[in-house]
PAFISE-739825 format. One record per residue (C-alpha): x, y, z; residue number from 1; residue in three letters. Coordinates in steps of 0.2 Angstrom, whole numbers. Layout:
residues N
PT    xx    yy    zz   n res
PT     X     Y     Z NUM ALA
...
end
This chain:
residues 323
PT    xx    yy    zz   n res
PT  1237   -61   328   1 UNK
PT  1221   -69   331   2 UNK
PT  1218   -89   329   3 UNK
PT  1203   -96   323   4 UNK
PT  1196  -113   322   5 UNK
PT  1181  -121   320   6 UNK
PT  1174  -137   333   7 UNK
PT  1165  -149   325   8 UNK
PT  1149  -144   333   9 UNK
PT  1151  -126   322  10 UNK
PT  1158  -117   338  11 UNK
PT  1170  -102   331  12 UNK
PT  1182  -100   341  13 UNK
PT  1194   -84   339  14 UNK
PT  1210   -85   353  15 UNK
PT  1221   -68   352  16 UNK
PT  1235   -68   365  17 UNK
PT  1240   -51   374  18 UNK
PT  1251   -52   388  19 UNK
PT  1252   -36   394  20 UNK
PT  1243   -40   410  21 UNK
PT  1238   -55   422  22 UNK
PT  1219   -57   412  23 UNK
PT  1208   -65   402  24 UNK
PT  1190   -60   395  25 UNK
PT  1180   -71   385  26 UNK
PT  1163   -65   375  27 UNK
PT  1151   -78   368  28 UNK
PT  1143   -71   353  29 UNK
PT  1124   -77   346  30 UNK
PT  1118   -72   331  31 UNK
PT  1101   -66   335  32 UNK
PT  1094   -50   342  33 UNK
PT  1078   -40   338  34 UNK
PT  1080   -44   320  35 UNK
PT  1074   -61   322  36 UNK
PT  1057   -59   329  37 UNK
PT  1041   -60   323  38 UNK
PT  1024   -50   330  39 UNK
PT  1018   -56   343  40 UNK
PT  1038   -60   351  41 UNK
PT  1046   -44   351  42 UNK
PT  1058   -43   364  43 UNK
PT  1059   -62   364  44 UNK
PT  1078   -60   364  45 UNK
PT  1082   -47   377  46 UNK
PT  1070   -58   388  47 UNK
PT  1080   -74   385  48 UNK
PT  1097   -64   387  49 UNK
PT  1090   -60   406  50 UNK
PT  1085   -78   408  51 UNK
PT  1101   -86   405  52 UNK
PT  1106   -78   422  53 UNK
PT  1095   -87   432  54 UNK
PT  1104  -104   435  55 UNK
PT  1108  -119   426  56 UNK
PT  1109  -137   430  57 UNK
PT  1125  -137   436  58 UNK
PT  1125  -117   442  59 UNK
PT  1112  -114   455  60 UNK
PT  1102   -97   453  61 UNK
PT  1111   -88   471  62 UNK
PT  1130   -94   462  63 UNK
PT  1129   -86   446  64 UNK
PT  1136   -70   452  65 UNK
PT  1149   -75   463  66 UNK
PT  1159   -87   450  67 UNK
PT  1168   -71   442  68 UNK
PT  1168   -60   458  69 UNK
PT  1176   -72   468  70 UNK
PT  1194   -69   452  71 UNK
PT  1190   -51   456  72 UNK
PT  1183   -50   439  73 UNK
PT  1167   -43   431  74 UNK
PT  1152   -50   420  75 UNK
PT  1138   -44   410  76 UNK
PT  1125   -48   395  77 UNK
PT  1117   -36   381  78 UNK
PT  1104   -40   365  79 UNK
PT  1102   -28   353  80 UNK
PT  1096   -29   333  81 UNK
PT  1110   -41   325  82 UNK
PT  1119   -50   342  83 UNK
PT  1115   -56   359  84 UNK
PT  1133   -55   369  85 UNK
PT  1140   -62   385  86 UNK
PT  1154   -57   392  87 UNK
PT  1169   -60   408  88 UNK
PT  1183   -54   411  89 UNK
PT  1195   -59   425  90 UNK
PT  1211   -65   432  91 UNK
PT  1218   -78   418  92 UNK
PT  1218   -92   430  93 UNK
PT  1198   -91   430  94 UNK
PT  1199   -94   411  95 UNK
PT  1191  -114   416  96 UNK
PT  1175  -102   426  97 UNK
PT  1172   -90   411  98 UNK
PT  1173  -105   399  99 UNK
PT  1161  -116   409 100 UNK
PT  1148  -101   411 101 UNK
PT  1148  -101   394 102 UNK
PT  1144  -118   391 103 UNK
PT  1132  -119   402 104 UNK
PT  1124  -106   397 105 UNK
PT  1124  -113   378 106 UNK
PT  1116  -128   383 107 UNK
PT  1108  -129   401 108 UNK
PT  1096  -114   405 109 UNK
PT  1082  -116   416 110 UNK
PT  1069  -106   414 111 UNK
PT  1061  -112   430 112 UNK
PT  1041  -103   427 113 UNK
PT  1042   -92   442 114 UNK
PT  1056   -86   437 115 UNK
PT  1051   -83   419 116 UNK
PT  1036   -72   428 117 UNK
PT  1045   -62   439 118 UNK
PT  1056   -55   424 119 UNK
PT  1042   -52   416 120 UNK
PT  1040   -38   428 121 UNK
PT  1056   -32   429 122 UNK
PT  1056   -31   409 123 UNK
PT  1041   -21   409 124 UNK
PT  1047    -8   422 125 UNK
PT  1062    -9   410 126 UNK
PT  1051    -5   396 127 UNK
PT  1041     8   406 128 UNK
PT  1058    17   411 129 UNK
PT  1063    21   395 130 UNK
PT  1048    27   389 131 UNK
PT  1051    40   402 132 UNK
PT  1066    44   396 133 UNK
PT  1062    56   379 134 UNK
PT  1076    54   370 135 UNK
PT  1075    34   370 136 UNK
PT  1054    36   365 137 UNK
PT  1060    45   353 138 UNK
PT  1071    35   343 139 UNK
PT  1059    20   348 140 UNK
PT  1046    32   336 141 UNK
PT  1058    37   323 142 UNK
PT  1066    19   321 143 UNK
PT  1046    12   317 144 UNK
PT  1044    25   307 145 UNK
PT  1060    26   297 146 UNK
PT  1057     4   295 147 UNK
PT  1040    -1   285 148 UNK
PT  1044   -19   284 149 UNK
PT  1062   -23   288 150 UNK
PT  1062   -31   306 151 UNK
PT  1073   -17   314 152 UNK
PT  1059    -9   316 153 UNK
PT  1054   -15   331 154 UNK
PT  1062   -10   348 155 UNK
PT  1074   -23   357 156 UNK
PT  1065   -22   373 157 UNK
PT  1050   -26   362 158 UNK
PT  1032   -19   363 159 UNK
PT  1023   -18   379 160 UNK
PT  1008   -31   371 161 UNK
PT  1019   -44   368 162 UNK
PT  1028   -45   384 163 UNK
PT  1012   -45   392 164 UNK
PT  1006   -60   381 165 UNK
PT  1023   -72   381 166 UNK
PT  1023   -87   390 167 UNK
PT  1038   -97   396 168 UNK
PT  1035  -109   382 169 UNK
PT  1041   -94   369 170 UNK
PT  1055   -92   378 171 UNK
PT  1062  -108   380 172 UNK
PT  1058  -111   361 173 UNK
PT  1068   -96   358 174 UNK
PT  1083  -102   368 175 UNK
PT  1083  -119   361 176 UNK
PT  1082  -111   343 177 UNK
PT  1097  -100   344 178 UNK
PT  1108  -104   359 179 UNK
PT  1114  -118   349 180 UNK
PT  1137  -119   345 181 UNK
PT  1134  -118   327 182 UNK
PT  1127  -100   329 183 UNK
PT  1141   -94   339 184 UNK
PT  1157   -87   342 185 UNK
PT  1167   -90   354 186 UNK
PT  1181   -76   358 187 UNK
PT  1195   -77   370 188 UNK
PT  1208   -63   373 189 UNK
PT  1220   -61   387 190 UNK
PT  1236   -69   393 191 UNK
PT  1231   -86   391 192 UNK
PT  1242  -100   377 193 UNK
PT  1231  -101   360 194 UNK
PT  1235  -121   362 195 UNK
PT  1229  -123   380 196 UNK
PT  1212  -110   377 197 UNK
PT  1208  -119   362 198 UNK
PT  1209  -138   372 199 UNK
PT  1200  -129   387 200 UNK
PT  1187  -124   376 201 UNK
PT  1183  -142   367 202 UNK
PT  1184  -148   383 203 UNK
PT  1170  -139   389 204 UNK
PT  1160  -134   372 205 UNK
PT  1164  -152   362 206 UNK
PT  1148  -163   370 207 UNK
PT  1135  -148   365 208 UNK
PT  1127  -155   350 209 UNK
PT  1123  -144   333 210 UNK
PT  1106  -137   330 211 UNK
PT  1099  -129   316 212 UNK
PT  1099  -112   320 213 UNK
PT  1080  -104   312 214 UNK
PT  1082   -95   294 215 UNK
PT  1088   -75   300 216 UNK
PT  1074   -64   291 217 UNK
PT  1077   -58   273 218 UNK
PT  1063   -46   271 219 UNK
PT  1071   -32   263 220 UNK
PT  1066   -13   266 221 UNK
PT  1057    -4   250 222 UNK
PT  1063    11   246 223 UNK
PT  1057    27   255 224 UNK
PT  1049    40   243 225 UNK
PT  1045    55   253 226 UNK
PT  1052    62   271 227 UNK
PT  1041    55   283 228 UNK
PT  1038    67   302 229 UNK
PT  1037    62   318 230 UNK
PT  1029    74   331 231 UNK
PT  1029    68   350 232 UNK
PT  1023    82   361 233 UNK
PT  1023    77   381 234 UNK
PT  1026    88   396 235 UNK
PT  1044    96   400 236 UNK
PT  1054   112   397 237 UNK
PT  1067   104   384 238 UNK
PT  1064   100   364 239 UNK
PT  1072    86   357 240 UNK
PT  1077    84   339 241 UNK
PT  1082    72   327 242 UNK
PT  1088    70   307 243 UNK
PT  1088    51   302 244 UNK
PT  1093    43   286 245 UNK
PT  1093    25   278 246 UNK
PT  1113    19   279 247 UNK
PT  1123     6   273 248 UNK
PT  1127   -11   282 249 UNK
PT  1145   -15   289 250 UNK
PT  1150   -23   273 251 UNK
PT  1145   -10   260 252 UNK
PT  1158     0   253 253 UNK
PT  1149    18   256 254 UNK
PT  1149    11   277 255 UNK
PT  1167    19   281 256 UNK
PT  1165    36   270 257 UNK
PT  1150    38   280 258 UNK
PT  1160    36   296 259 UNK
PT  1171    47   291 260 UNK
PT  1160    61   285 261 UNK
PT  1149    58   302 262 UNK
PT  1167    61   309 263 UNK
PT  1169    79   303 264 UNK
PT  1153    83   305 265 UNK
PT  1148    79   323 266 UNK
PT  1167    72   330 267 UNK
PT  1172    54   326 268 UNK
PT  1165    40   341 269 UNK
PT  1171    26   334 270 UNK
PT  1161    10   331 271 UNK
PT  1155     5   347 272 UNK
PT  1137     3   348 273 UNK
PT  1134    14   365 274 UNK
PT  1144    28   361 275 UNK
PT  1130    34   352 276 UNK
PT  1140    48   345 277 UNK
PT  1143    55   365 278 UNK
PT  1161    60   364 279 UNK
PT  1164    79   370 280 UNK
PT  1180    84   366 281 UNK
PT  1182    82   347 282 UNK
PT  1163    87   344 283 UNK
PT  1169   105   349 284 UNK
PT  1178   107   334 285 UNK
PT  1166    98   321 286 UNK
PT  1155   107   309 287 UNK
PT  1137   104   316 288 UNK
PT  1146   108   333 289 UNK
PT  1152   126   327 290 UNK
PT  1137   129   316 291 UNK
PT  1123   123   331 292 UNK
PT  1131   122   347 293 UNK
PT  1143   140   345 294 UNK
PT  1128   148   336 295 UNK
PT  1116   147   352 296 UNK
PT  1104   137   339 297 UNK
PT  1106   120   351 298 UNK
PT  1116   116   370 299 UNK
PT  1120    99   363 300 UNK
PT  1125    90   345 301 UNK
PT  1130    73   338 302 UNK
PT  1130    58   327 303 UNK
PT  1126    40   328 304 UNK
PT  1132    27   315 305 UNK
PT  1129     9   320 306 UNK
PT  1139    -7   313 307 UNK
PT  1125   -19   305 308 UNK
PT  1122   -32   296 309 UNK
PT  1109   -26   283 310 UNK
PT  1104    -7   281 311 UNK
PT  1099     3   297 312 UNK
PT  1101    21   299 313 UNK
PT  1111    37   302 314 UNK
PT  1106    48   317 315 UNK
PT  1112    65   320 316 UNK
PT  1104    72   335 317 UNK
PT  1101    90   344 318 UNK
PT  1095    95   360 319 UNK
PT  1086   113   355 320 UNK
PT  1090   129   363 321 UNK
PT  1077   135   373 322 UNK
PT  1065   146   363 323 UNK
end
């Protein structure tokens, strides 16, 4: 059964004990992603994400690693269109470390200028990877294609431009804006006692003052009334291809008969956001498998339906046959 309370500050918190094993992990949750940024900013939040791993008041930059590792225990971060997300998990007598990360990294980042420039580099060459990479540019393409005005449009990483053009000033105000306990939740799991996490976590997250988290976009996507091509033509010896459609959000009803008919048609991946529809096995037996993949028509086939919060899209992919 999972707990859930409220702090005064708006800090969710949701505790569920399992106590099949000696350990805890503990994700902070912020609402804000790709969605929320403006031209000019894109990539704001993946670039604040990488930031809040660079030290705190009370964490210096060299010790950040070495909290978790030291319980034997593993850490790491990821933005995408709806949600920033940290995460540790660990030996449940490190629940007190995992806890205080979080809070510092709520409420006392850094972002010490030099620091702010040398990610710029390693964001760019992020950036610059990916674009090597023809499968991701191609979805980058067909996601601003498919998106006319609805935020999702633009790619997390953000365009090249605008990381160019940021200044450590945009990315502090950004921090400040979202990284605030009343646009959060906090989620413990692991064998901890729900009482003891909870006191632990008012402890630690209690003093953080409330904010007022900026007004998430509404813009809403008009509809699409004719099939819109995208054509990228670079050097190499394999074609790509790709079928995308408008889709419901999470809480739609027509979001789970989509699963399921994405299910038989390229093998059910489940809901997690980088599965990406890459699951082997139950693929061989799904239609577009037998019909592409047995037929000699493609070497590789799947689906991709992602969990939102407003209407993003369905994805079935190909990797063509040569000839």
């Amino acid at each position: 059964m999972v707990h859930e309370e409220r702090l005064e500050n708006g800090l969710t918190v949701l505790v569920q004990e399992v106590h099949t094993a000696p350990l805890a992990s503990v994700w902070c949750w912020y609402k804000v992603g790709s969605r929320d940024e403006g031209p000019g900013v894109t990539g704001v939040s993946h670039w604040v994400e990488h930031m809040n791993f660079k030290g705190t008041t009370n964490i210096p930059r060299d010790q950040v690693k070495g909290i978790i590792e030291q319980f034997g225990g593993s850490w790491n971060g990821y933005t995408w269109i709806d949600q920033t997300t940290y995460l540790e998990t660990a030996s449940a007598d490190a629940l007190d470390r995992m806890l205080f990360i979080e809070a510092e990294r709520m409420a006392r980042c850094l972002y010490d200028p030099a620091d702010c420039e040398s990610e710029r580099t390693v964001i760019i060459s992020e950036l610059q990877g990916g674009d090597n990479d023809p499968e991701q540019r191609l979805d980058s393409e067909i996601t601003a294609t498919a998106f006319k005005a609805h935020p999702y449009r633009h790619p997390t990483i953000g365009w090249l431009h605008d990381l160019t053009t940021m200044t450590r000033d945009d990315l502090y105000g950004h921090y400040r804006r979202y990284y605030v306990p009343n646009n959060a939740t906090l989620v413990i799991v692991g064998d901890v006692d729900t009482a003891d996490a909870l006191r632990r976590v008012r402890e630690q997250f209690g003093a953080i003052p409330a904010g007022t988290p900026a007004r998430r976009s509404t813009t809403v996507e008009p509809p699409q009334e004719g099939e819109r091509r995208v054509h990228l033509r670079k050097p190499g010896t394999t074609a790509y291809w790709r079928a995308v459609f408008h889709a419901p959000a999470f809480t739609d009803p027509d979001f789970f008969p989509l699963l399921a008919a994405d299910a038989m048609l390229t093998g059910a991946s489940g809901l997690n956001i980088w599965s990406g529809g890459g699951v082997s096995t139950p693929q061989r037996s799904a239609r577009l498998y037998r019909g592409l993949v047995n037929s000699g028509l493609a070497s590789s086939v799947g689906g991709f339906l992602a969990p939102t919060a407003e209407p993003f899209l369905y994805q079935i992919a190909a990797t063509v046959a040569h000839g």
